[in-house]
C-alpha positions as CSV (number, residue, x, y, z in Angstrom):
1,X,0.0,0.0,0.0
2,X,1.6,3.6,-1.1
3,X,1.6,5.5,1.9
4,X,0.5,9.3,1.2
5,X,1.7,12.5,3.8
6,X,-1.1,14.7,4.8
7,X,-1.3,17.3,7.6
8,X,-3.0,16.7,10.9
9,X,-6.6,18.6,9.8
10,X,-6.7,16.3,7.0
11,X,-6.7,13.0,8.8
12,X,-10.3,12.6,9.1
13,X,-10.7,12.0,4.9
14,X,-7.9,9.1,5.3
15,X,-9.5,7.2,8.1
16,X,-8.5,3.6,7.2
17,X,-5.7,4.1,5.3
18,X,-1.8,4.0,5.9
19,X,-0.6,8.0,5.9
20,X,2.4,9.6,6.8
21,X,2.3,12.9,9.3
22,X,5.2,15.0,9.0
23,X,5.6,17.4,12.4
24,X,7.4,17.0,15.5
25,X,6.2,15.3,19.0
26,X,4.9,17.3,21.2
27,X,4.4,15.6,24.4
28,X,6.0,11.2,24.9
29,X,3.6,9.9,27.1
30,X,5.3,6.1,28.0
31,X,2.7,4.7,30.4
32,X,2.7,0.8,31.5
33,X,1.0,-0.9,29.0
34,X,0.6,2.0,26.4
35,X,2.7,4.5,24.5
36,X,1.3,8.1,23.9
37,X,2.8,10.5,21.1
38,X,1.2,13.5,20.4
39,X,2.0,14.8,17.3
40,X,1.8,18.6,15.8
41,X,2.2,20.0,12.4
42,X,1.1,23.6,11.4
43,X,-2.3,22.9,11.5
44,X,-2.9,20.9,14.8
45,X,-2.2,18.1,16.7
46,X,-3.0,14.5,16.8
47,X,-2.3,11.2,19.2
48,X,-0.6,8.3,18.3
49,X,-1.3,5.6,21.1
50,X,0.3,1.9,20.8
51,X,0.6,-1.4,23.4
52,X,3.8,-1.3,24.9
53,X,4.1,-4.8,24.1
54,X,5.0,-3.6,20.7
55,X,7.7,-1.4,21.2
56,X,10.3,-4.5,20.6
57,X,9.4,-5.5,17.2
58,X,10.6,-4.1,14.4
59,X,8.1,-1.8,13.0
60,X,8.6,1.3,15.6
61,X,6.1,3.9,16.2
62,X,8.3,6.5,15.4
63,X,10.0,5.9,11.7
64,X,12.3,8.8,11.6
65,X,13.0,11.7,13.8
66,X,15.5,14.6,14.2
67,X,16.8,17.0,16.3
């Protein structure tokens, strides 16, 4: 599946579908049994929650960050 980048106001047309979200974390939640990342771009914010449990294999929440 192609995955396509589109800004955080956006998301609700792509519900279902792989997409990319290009912005920086804003708050890293790491709780016990779940991972919070909320993520903003220039027009809003959105949260990215996954199992802990996942954090391990080899598809990571986070794909690419930067300093």
């Amino acid at each position: 599946m192609i995955q396509s980048r589109v800004h955080v106001s956006d998301l609700r047309e792509h519900v279902g579908r792989t997409v990319t979200v290009c912005g920086w974390v804003n708050a890293l939640r790491l709780q016990r049994k779940m991972q919070f990342v909320i993520v903003r771009d220039s027009t809003g914010l959105v949260r990215v929650t996954r199992p802990r449990h996942l954090r391990g294999q080899r598809r990571n929440l986070l794909t690419r960050t930067s300093t």
